[in-house]
N, C-alpha and C positions, 0 to 999 in steps of 0.2 A: 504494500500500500504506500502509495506516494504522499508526502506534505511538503508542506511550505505554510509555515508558522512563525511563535515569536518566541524566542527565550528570553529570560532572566539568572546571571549569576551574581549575588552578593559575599562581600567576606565584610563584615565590622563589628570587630570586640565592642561588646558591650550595649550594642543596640538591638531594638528586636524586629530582626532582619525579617520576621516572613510578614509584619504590615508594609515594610518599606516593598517588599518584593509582590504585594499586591498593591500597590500603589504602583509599579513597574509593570505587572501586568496589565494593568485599568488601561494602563497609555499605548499597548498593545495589542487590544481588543482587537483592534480590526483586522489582525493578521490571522485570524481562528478562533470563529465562537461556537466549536463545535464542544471542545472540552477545556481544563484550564487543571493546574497539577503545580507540587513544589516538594522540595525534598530539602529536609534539614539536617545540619547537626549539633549536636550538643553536648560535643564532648565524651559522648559514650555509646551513641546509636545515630543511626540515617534513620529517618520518620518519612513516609511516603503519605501527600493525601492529593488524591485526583479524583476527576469526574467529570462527568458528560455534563456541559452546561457552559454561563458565562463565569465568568470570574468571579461577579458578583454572589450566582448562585451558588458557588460549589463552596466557597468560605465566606463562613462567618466568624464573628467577634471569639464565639467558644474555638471556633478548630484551629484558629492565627494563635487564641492563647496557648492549644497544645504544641505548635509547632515551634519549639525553643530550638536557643540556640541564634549563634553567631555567621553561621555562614548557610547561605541556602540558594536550591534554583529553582528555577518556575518554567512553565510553558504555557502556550496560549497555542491549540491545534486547531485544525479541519483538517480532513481528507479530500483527498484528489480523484478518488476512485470507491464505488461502494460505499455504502451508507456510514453513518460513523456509530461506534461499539467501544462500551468502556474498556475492552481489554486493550486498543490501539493509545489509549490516554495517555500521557506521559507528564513526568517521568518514568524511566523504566527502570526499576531494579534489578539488579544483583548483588548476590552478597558474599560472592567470591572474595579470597584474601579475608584480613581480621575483623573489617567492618563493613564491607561491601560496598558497591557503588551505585550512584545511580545515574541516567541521562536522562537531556533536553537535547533536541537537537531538529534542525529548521533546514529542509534540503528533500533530497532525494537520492539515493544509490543507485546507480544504472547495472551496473554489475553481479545484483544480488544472486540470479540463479548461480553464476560461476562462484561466488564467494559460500556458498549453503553447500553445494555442490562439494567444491573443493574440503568444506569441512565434515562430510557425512551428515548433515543437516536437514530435514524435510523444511521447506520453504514453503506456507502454505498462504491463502486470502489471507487470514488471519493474521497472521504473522508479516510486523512494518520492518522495514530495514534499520529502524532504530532498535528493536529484538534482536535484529540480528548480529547488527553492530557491538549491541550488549553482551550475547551469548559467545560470541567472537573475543571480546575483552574480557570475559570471565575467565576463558581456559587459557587465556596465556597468565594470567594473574595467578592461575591456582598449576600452574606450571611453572611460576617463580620467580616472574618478571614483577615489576614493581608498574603502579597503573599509569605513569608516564612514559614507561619502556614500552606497555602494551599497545598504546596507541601507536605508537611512531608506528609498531610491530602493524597491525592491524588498517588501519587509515593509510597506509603503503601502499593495501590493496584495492583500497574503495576504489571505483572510479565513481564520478555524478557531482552531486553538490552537499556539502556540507558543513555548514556553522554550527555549530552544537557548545555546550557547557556539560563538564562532568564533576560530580562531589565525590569524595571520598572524607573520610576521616581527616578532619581538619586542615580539606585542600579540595581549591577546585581550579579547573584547569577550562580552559576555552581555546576553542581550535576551529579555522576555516580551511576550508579547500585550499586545493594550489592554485585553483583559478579565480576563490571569491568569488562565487555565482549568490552567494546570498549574503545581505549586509552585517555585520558585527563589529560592536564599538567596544571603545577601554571608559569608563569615566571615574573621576576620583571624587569618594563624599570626604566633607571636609575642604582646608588647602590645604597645599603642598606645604607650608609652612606646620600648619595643626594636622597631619590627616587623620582621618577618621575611618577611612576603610578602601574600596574599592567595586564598582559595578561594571559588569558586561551585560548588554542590551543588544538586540538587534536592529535597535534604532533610538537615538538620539533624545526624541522624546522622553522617553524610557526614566533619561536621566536627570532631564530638566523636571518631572515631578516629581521625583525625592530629592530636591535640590544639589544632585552632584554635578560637577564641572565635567563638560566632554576633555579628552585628552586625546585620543587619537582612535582610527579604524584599526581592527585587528588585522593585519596583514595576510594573504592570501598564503598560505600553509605553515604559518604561525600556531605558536602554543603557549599562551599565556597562564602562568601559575601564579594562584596568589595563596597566601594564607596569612595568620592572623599578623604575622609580623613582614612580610615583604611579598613584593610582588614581581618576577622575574620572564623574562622572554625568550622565546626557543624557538630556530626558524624547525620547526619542527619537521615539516616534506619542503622538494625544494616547490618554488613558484614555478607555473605550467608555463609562462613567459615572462617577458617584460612588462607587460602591461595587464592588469586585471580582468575580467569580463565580469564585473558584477552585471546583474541582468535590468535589461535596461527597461522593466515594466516595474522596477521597482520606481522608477522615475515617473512613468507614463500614468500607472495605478496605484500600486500597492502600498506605498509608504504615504506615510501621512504627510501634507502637506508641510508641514512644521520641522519633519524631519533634515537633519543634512549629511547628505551622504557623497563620500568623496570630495569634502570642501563644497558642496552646492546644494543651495534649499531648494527641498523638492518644487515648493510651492513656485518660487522664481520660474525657476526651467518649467512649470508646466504653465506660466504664462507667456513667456519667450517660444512654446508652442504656438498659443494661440495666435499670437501675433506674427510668427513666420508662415500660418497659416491663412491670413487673410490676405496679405503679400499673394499667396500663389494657390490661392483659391477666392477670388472675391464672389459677392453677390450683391444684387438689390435689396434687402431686407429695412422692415421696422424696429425690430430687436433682433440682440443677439442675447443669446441665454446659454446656460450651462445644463447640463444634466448632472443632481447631484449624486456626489459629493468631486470627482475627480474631473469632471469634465466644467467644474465653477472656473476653476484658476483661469485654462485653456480661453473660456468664453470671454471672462475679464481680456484676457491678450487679445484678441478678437475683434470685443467691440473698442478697445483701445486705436489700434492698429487702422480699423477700419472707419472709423468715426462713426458706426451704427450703436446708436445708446443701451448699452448692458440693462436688464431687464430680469425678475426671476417668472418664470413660465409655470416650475413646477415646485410643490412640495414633498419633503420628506417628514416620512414617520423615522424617528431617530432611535425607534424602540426595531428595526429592523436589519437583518444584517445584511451582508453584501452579498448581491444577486450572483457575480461571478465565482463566488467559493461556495453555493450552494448544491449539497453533495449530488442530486439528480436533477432532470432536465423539469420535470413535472413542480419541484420546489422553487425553481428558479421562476416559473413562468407564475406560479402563485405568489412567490415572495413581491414581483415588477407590482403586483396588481396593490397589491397591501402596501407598498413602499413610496408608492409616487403618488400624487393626487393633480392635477392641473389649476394653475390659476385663473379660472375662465377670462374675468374683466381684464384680464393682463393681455391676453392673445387671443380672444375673440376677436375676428376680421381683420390679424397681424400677419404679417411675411414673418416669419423664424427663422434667427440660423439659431440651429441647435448641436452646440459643440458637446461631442462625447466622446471617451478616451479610447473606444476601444470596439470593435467588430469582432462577437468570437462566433456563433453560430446563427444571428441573426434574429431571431426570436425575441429576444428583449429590446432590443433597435424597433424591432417590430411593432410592437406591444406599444411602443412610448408613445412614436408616430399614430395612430390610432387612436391614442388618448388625446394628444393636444389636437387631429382633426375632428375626435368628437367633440370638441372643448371648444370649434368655432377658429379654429387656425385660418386663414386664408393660405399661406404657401410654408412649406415646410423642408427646408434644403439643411441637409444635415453635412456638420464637418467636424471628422475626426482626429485627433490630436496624436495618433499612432497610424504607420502605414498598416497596409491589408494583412489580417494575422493570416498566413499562411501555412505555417506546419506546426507541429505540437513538440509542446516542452517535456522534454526528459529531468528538467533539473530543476523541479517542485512546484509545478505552476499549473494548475488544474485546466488541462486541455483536454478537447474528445481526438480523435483519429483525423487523418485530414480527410477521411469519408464528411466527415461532422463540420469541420472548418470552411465558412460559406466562403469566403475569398480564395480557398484553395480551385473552387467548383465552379465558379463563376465568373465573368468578369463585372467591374463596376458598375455598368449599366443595368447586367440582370439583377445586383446586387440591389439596386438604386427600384428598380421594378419589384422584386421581392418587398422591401422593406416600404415600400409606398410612400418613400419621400420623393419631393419634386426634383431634387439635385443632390449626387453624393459626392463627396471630394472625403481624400487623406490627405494629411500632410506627407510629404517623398521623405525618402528615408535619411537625405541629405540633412533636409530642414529639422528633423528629429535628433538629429546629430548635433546639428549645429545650434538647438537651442540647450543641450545637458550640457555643451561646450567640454565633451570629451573626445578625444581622438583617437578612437580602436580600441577605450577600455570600457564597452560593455556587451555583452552579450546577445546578438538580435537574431539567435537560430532560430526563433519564432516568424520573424518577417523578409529572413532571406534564406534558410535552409542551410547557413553555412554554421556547425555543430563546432564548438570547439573543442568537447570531450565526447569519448564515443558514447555511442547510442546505444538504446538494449535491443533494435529493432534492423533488419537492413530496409534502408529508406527506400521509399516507394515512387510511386506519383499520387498525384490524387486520384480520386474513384479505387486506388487498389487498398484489398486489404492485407493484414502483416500477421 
């Protein structure tokens, strides 16, 4: 089972790290509100408590009180694949060696049949590649390796994406891929002057609600140890090149606007979208509107760029979660209907552009258009702030087959005839580039097919299946 989620590691004597680490989760809600999980220590045991739900749901005031102890990690999940089941929750235990370990970890393994395989392992539905990662790190632990030898050992052979946080007895350690396909930060609570501890987050926020100071990205096959008295750095694998591929929908979608990742606020680059978009896609319109929450920034650039006065069209229910990590296609299509509501007096007998981040099957493009022309729209031309999603992510990003991917299937026009808007434009993959104002360091095998770590699949064309 594939994810893409959020972690939390803290280490700080004398505070009680599992409210700061739900306060670390809260600001990571959006990366997984399928289940939510933390694991502590205290000096004498690892404490595991998880469960299907939000963050809010699964801990209360009693279960943070049992959760002692000075050093602890958290996650925030959904799945990619199949419905979601408490056994998949994480963190995940073992209790290999004298106090056992547990993980968080935000990515996906492409490798996993060869790694199960290789170890006489049945690799079943049930079983995430974060179990197996686990069960992997058990037997070389209880073979004699100490649990930072075991990683190097074990994470050698992953291939795919991985940011992850691991606890042990009075030590946790943090490690990303060689390629950083998924975000992971260092930040320090306290100053440098006083400190007071240290947090790893998979985004920036994370840290500005428990008032710690960002200090840098965890580097792409890095291994950050901390514990209660220091904190040390291990290039732990080597880097897959010179430059990173963190994935570049964490820009487009995924991270919160607030966040900053690679020196750049998401929110920035996703108006320096909008506004490279108007440039090379204009239109006649009344308003320019966003679709929230990701396609707001985009819109802002838009009507800035184009001098059409920004407007809101639609509202959200904020008690909903995100339609794109909605584990089936049937949830997805009832979440759009519960989530958006139209502001009729807003766009009643108005021209729209309606900027949205993203084309993955069409159905909810679908669904919105429909809503604001029952809602009295006059013209509805829609612009998207990522080029055409073409092929499916191996490395934690909830995609169907490119059978399922309308852009793989179709070209623009039909696309634009499907979804029943009057005009469809993307922004080129140039202008996407050029508003993250990164040069080749991020990962877009999503909208060009070019894979920079292998795949589990031999790649096809569209209409085939694998």
């Amino acid at each position: 089972m594939k994810e893409a989620c959020g972690v939390v590691a803290i280490v700080a004597p004398g505070r009680d790290v599992a409210h700061i680490c739900y306060d670390a989760l809260y600001a990571l809600q959006h990366r997984g509100q399928e289940s939510a999980g933390m694991a502590t220590f205290d000096d004498h045991q690892i404490t595991v408590v998880k469960d299907n739900g939000l963050v809010s749901h699964v801990f209360t005031d009693t279960t943070l009180r049992a959760l002692a102890g000075s050093i602890v990690i958290g996650h925030t999940r959904y799945s990619t694949s199949g419905s979601a089941n408490w056994t998949a929750a994480q963190p995940v235990y073992r209790s290999a060696g004298s106090s056992g370990f547990a993980i968080a970890h935000n990515g996906n393994l492409t490798n996993t049949t060869a790694l199960a395989d290789d170890a006489g392992i049945q690799f079943t539905s049930m079983l995430s590649d974060s179990d197996l990662m686990a069960e992997l790190l058990a037997r070389e632990v209880e073979a004699g390796h100490t649990l930072a030898e075991s990683l190097g050992i074990v994470l050698a052979r992953c291939e795919g994406a991985f940011s992850m946080v691991i606890l042990e007895a009075g030590e946790v350690h943090a490690v990303r891929d060689p390629y950083g396909f998924r975000p992971l930060c260092l930040g320090r609570l306290g100053t440098e002057d006083r400190p007071e501890g240290w947090i790893v987050a998979s985004e920036s926020p994370a840290l500005d609600v428990v008032g710690a100071s960002f200090v840098r990205e965890i580097r792409p096959g890095e291994m950050v140890s901390i514990t209660k008295g220091a904190m040390t750095s291990t290039q732990l694998l080597e880097p897959a090149g010179e430059k990173q591929k963190l994935c570049i929908f964490e820009f487009v979608y995924f991270a919160r606007p607030d966040s900053y990742l690679m020196g750049h606020q998401v929110h920035t680059t996703r108006r320096r979208m909008g506004e490279l978009l108007a440039g090379q896609s204009p239109v006649e319109a009344d308003i320019v509107m966003g679709v929230p929450d990701s396609g707001v920034p985009a819109a802002e650039g838009y009507a800035k760029a184009s001098g059409i006065p920004f407007g809101y069209g639609l509202v959200k229910n904020r008690y909903i979660g995100r339609t794109f990590i909605s584990p089936d296609q049937n949830k997805r299509a009832a979440t759009v209907r519960r989530k958006l509501n139209p502001l009729r007096e807003n766009i009643e007998g108005e021209r729209l552009v309606v900027v949205d981040d993203s084309i993955v099957r069409g159905t909810t493009t679908r669904a919105i258009v429909k809503m604001l022309r029952d809602a009295g729209a006059r013209e509805v031309h829609l612009r998207i702030s990522s080029p055409p999603f073409m092929w499916p992510c191996y490395y934690g990003i909830d995609t169907p087959t490119r059978d399922d991917l309308l852009a793989a299937n179709h070209t623009v026009a039909e696309m634009n005839e499907f979804i029943g808007s009057d005009s469809l434009e993307f922004i080129s993959l140039a202008n996407l580039r050029n508003a993250i104002q990164l040069d080749g360091e991020c990962c877009d095998a999503c909208l060009t097919g070019a894979y920079p770590a292998p795949t589990p699949v031999v790649l096809g064309t569209a209409g085939s299946r694998w």
